[in-house]
C-alpha atoms as one frame of an Amber mdcrd trajectory, in Angstrom:
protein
  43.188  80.215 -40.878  44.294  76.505 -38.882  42.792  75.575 -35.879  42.996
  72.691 -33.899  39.401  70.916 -32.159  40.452  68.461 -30.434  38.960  65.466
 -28.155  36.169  64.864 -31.075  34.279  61.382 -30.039  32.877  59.091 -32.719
  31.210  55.657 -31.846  33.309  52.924 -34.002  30.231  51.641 -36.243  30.010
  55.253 -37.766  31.233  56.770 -41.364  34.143  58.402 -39.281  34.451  61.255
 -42.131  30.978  62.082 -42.180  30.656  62.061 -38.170  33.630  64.075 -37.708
  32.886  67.028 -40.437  29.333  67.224 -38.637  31.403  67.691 -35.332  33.056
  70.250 -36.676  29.950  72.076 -37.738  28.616  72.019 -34.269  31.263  73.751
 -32.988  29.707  76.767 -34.886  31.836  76.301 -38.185  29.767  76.193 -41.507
  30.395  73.709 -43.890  31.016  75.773 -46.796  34.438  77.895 -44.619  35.986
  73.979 -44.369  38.781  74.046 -46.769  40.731  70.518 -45.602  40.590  68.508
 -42.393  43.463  66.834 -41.288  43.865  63.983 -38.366  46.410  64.967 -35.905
  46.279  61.667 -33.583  43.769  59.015 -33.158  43.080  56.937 -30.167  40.336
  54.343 -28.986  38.108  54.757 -26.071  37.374  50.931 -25.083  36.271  51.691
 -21.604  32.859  51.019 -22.513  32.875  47.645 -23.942  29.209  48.297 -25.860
  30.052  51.314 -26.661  34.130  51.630 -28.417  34.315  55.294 -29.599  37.119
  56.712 -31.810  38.832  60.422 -30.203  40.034  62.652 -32.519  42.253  65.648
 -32.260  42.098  67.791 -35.994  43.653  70.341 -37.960  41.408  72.171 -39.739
  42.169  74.628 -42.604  39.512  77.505 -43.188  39.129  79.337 -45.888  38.227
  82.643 -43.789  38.882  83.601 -40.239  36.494  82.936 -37.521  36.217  84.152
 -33.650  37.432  81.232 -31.625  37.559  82.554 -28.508  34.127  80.708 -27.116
  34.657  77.377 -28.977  35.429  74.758 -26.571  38.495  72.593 -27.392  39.610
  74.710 -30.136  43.119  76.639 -30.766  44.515  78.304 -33.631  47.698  76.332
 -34.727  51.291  77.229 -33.569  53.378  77.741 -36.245  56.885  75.965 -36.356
  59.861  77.701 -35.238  62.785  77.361 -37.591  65.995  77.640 -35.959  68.931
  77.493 -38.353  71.718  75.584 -37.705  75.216  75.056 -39.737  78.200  72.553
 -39.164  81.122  73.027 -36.737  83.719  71.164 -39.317  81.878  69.308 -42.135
  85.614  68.622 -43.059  85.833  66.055 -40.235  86.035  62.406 -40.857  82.975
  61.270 -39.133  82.664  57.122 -38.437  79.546  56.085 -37.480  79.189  52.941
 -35.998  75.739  51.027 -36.429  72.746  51.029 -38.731  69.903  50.927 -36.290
  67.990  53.830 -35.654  70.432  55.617 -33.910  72.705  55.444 -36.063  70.752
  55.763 -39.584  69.215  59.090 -37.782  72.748  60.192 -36.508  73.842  59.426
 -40.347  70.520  61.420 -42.187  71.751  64.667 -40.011  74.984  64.654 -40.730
  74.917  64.477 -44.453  72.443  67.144 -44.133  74.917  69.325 -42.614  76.858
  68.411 -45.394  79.269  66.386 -43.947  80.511  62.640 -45.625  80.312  60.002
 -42.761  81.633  56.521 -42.915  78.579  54.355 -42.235  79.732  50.571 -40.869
  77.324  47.959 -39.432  78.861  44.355 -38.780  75.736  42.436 -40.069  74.272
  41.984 -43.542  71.955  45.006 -45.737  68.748  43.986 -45.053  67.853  42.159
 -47.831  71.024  39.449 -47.087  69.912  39.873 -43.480  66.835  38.697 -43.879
  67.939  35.231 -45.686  70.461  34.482 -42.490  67.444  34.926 -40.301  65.201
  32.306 -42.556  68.281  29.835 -42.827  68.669  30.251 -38.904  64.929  29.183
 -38.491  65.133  26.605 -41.221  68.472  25.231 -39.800  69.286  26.463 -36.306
  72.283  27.726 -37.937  73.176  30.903 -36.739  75.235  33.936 -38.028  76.516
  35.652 -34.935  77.041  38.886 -36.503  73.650  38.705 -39.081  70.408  37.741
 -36.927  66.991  39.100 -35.111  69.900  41.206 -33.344  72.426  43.119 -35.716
  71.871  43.841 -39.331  71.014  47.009 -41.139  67.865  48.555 -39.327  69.211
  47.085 -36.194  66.851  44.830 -33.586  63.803  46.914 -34.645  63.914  45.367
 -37.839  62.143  42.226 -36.525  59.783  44.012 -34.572  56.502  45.118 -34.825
  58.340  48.621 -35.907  56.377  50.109 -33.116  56.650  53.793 -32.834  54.576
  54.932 -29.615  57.066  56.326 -27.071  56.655  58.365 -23.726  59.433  60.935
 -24.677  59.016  64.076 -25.160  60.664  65.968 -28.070  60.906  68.585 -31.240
  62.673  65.954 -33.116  59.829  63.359 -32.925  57.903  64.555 -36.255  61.398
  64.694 -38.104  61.444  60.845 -37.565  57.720  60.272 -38.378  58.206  62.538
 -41.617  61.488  60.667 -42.829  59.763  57.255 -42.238  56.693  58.185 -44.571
  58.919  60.032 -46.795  60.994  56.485 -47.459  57.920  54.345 -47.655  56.057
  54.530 -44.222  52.156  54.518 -43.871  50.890  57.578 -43.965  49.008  57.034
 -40.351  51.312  56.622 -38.466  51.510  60.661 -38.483  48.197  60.331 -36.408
  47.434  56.949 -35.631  48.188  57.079 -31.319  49.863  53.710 -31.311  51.615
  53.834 -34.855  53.274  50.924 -36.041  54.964  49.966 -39.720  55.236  46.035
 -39.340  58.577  44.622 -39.766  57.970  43.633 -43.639  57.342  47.269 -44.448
  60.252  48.731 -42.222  62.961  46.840 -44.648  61.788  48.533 -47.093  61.894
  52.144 -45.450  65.209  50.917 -44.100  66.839  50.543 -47.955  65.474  54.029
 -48.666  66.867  55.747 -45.990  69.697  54.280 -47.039  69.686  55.264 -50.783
  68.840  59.137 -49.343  71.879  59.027 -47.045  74.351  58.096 -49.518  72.547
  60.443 -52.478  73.569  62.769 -50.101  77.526  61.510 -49.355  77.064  58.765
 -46.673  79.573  55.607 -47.376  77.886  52.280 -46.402  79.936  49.067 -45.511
  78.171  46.172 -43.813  79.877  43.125 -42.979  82.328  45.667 -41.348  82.940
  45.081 -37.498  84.618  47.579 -35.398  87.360  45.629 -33.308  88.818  48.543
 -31.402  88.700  51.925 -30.671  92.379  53.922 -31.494  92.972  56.772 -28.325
  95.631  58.886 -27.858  95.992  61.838 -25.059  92.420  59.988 -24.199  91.069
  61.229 -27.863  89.580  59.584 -30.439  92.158  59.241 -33.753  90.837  55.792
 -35.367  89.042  52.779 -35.219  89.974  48.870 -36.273  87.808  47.494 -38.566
  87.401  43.790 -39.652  86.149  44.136 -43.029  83.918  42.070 -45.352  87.383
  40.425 -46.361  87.894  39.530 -43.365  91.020  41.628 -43.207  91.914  44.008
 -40.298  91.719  47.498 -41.476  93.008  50.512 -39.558  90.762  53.829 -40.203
  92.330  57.818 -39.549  88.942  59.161 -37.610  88.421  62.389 -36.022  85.253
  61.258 -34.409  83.019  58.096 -34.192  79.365  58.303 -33.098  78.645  54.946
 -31.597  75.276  53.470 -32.176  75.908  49.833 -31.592  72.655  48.329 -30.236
  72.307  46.502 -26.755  73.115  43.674 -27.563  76.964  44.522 -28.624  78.300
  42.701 -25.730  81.820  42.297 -27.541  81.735  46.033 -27.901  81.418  46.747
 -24.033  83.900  44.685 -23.227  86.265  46.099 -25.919  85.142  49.827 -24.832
  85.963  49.027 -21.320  89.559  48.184 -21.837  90.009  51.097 -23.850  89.276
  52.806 -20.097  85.222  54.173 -21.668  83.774  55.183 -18.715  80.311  53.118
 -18.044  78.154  52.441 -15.142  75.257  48.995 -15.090  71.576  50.691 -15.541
  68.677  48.674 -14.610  67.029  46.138 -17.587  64.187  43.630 -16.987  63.918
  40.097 -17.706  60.870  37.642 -18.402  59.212  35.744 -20.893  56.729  36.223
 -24.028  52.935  36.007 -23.204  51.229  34.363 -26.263  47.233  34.386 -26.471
  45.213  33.265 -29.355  44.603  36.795 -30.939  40.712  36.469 -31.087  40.801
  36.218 -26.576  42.855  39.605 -26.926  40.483  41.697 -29.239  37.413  40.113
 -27.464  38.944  41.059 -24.003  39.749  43.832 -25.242  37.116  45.396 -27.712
  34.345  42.830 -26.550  31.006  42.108 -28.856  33.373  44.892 -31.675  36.357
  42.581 -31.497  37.233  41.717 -35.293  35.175  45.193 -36.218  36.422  46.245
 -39.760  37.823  49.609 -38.180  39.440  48.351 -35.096  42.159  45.847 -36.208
  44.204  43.840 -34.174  43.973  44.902 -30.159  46.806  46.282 -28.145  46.865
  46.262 -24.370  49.890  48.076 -21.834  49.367  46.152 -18.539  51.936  47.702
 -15.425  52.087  45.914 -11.874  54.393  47.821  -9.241  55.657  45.866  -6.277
  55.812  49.231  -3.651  57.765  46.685  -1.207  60.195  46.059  -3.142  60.326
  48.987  -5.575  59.861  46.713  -8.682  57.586  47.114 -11.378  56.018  44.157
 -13.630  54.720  45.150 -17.237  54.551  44.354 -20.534  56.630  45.130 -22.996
  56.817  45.417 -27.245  53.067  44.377 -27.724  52.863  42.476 -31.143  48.945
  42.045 -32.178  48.523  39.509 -35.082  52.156  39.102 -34.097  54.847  36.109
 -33.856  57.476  34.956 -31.879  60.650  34.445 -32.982  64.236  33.364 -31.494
  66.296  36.328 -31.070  70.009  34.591 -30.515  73.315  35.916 -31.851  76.044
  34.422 -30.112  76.352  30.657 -30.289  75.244  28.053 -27.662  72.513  31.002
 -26.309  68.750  31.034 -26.899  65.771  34.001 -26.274  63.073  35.181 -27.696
  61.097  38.397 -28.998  58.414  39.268 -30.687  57.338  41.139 -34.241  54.374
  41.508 -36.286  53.775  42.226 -40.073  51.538  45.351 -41.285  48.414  43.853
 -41.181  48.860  42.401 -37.729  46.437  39.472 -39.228  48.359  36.680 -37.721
  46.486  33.794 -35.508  48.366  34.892 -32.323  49.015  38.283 -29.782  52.353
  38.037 -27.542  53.716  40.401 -25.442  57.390  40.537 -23.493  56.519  40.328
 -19.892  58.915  41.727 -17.971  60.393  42.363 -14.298  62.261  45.036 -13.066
  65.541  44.224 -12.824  68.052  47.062 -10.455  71.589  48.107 -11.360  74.351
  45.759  -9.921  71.163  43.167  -8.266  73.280  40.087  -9.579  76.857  41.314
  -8.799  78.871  44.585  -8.302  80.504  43.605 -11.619  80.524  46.310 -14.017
  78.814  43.424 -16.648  77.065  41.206 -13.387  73.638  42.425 -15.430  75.282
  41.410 -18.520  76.415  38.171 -17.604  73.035  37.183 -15.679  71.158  37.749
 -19.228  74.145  35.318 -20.871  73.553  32.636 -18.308  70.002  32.524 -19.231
  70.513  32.310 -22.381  72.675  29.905 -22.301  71.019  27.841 -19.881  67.810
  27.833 -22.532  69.958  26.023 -24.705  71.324  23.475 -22.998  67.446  22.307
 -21.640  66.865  22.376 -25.054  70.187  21.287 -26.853  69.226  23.584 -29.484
  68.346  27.339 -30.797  64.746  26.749 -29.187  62.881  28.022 -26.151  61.353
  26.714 -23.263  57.555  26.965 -22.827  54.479  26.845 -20.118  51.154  27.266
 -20.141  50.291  30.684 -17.747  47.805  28.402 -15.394  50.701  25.890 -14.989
  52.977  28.500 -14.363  51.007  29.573 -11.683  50.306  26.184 -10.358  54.023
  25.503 -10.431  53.718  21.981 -12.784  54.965  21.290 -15.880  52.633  21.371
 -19.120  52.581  18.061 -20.273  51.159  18.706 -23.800  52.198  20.598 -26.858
  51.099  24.129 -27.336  49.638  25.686 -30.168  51.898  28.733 -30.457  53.386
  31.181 -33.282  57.089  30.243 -32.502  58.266  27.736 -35.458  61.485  26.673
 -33.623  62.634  23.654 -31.130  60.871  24.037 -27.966  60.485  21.906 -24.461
  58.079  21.989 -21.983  59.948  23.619 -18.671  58.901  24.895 -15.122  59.859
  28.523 -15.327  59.303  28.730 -11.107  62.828  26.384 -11.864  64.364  28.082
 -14.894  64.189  31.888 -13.736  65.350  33.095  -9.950  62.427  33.713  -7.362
  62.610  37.251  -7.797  61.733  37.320 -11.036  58.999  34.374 -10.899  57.228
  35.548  -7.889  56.630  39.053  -9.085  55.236  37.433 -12.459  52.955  35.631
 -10.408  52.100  38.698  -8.456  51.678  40.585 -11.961  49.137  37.976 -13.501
  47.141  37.692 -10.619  46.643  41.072 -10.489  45.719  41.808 -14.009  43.710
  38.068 -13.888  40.974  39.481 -11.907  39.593  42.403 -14.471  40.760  40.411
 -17.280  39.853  36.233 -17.356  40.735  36.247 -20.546  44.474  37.211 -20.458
  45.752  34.497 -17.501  43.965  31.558 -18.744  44.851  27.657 -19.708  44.909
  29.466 -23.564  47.891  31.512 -22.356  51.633  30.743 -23.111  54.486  31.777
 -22.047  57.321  31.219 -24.104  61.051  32.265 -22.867  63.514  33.393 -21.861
  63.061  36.950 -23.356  66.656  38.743 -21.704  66.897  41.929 -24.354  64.672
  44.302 -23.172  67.444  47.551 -23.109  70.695  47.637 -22.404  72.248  46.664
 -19.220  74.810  49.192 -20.130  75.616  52.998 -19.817  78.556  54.485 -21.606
  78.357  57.776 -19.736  78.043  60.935 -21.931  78.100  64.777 -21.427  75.043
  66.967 -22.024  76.174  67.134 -25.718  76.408  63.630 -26.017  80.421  63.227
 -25.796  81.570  60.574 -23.886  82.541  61.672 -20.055  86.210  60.955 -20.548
  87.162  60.356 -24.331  86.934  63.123 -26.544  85.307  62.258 -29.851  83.165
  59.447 -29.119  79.865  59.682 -28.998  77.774  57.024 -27.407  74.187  57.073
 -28.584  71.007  55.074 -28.416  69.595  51.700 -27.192  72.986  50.374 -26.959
  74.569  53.515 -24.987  71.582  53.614 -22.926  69.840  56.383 -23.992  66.382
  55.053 -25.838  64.336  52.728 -25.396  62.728  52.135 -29.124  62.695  53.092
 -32.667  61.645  56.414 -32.040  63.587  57.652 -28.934  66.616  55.815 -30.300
  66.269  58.047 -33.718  65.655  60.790 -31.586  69.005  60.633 -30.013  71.001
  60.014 -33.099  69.291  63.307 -34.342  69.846  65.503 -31.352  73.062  64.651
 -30.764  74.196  65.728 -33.774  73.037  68.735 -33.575  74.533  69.232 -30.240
  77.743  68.272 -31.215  78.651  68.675 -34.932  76.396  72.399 -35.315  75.739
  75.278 -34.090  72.780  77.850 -34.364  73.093  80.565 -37.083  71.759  83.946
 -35.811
């Protein structure tokens, strides 16, 4: 017999196995009918500051039946529906276009199927990747189609390889199962803000890899895709520049496009090829840096640096009802750094990762405003072009790959910080007034935001706080309109998916996406 108990509180300090099987045993179960006990999710209480409890919600395996019916918080566990599913046309020559999640996922299903996609990604395999992205911090020399940005793994590479997300779906554990099963932590099946740290994640990234082409995937990196080939508005090829640097022309029946959001060549391309696409909203700000130890005091108080807690997280929201805008955070990194995230030349941002431990001096955060479809221009790419001018503003006021910083209380106080910072981010940087760099819309509702959020918590808008920007790739700005099966509105054959398409919004929901649109499109359900 399995049965779930769920909301099981244990204070922090305890022997958390210990605690939880006496828990269990109080719910009326005896000790000697416990055959395993499995953790489901995990989460931290912290409204109490003096009193952080751990809430657990269990699977727990008996070895005879009991009457449940009277237990509070406990259910006998559903059992998993298999539906089985078969290909369409595993004959078809499938391109897939991409190696972020999207795309990887897209990849995993279809040689599952049993079909034999083509697999291209215009950056480096990981392991190359990550020597461009050292030489561009060593040198400020930077390889616009190898960076923070594109690569195998795509931008979640140099992350914090964060896997929370607010979606809802059957396809979630798939992910979660395939990440552990290629190298993965084993919490982050139960852990409620998993995470795998961006030195970890290349290595899950290779063996994904290695499964997809044991099972007939083709991988080419250093393969661009130049153009799309339509005919009778169908898909029938693709143009590939190829790690010769030689224009190759590919016979495709179909090409699943999981090009991340920052493929601005790529919109433009799929535009004059008549794609239909529509602006989305995006948000733009800057990262929040803290020393780490203000964030796990202000967050865990007198149990900040407690052996089971870790590195804190915190999700601060502001909405602006007046204007319909919201302020938040954004791709938390605890023990994190920040890094610049350019890839075209003579434009400079930044984002944020962290490594496994999350043991690094520093916390930063993206924070973010609301920004509305079409605010900047009725342009198709007004959005786009707003987060290039940025960009490439931050590098002229610093005639370099660098950033532009200010303390938070300067910010505020609309001067200039006239002293270096101590700060995570190891390239060129210059002291700026972001009330001057960014327009009003976006400073005044970071002002609003901090404010706000300054009056429960001291410790996050103080003269220790940084803000380092301009951070401009939140999501796409982009929306290559799709069908309910994922086929683009007016091209048959292409299959926009993903971050880039806008459809996701992370690792998760952007593997998600790859995996249900394959199934959507390229099989059916076996009765």
């Amino acid at each position: 017999m399995k049965i779930c108990i769920n909301n099981i509180m244990i204070p922090v300090i305890k022997n958390q196995d210990k605690e939880i099987e006496k828990e269990i045993i109080k719910k009326g179960i005896k000790k000697e009918n416990i055959d395993k006990i499995l953790w489901l999710k995990r989460s931290i209480d912290s409204r109490k500051k003096n009193d952080i409890k751990f809430v657990y919600n269990l699977e727990v395996h008996l070895k005879k039946d009991i009457d449940i019916k009277n237990i509070k918080n406990v259910t006998l566990v559903k059992e998993d529906v298999y539906i089985k599913r078969e290909p369409i046309n595993k004959d078809e020559k499938v391109l897939v276009v991409g190696t972020g999640p999207a795309g990887l996922f897209s990849a995993l299903r279809l040689v599952e199927y049993g079909y034999k996609p083509i697999i291209i990604e215009r950056g480096e395999d990981v392991d190359s990747r990550d020597k461009s992205v050292e030489n561009f911090i060593n040198t400020g020399i930077l390889n616009e189609n190898s960076n923070i940005q594109f690569g195998e793994g795509g931008a979640g590479t140099y992350s914090d390889g964060k896997l929370n997300t607010r979606i809802r779906s059957e396809y979630i554990d798939k992910v979660f199962q395939t990440f552990v099963e290629c190298g993965a932590q084993e919490e982050i099946m139960w852990d409620y803000k998993p995470h795998i740290g961006t030195d970890v994640l290349k290595g899950v990234i290779k063996n994904l890899r290695e499964k997809i082409i044991s099972m007939g995937g083709k991988f080419y990196f250093n393969n661009k895709l130049e153009e799309i080939i339509i005919e009778n508005n169908k898909v029938v090829g693709a143009i590939i520049n190829n790690n010769k640097n030689e224009i190759e022309k590919l016979d495709i029946d179909k090409i699943v496009l999981g090009v991340g959001h920052s493929a601005r060549d790529t919109y433009r391309m799929l535009h004059k090829k008549g794609v239909k696409m529509e602006s989305k909203p995006f948000a733009i700000g800057a990262r929040i840096e803290h020393p780490r130890e203000d964030i796990d005091k202000m967050q865990y108080g007198k149990f900040a640096n407690h052996k089971n807690l870790g590195a804190a997280t915190y999700n601060f929201t502001y909405n602006n009802y007046e204007e319909e805008r919201g302020v938040f955070s954004f791709c938390m990194c605890p023990g994190g750094v920040i890094v610049n995230a350019a890839s075209q030349k003579g434009g400079s941002l930044v984002n944020g990762m962290s490594y496994s431990d999350r043991n690094g001096e520093f916390s930063n955060s993206a924070l973010v405003v609301g920004i509305k479809e079409n605010e900047f221009g009725d342009d198709l790419f007004s959005g786009m072009e707003f987060q290039e001018e940025l960009e490439k503003k931050s590098y002229e006021i610093v005639k370099d790959y660098g950033a532009i910083y200010q303390s938070v209380t300067d910010f505020l106080d609309g001067k200039i910080t006239d002293r270096d910072i101590k700060t995570s981010y190891l390239m060129k940087k210059t002291p700026y007034d972001l009330n001057k760099f960014f327009p009003d819309v976006i400073t005044r509702n970071m002002k609003m935001a901090l404010r706000y959020w300054g009056k429960n918590n001291p410790l996050f808008v103080s003269e220790r706080a940084n803000l380092i920007a301009p951070e401009t790739r939140t999501s796409a700005p982009i929306r290559i309109l799709r069908d309910e099966n994922g086929e683009s509105v007016n091209i048959k054959g292409l299959y926009p998916i993903g971050e880039g398409a806008g459809y996701a919004g992370g690792i998760v929901s952007a593997g998600v996406d790859g995996l249900k649109i394959i199934d959507k499109s390229f099989s059916k359900v076996v009765e």
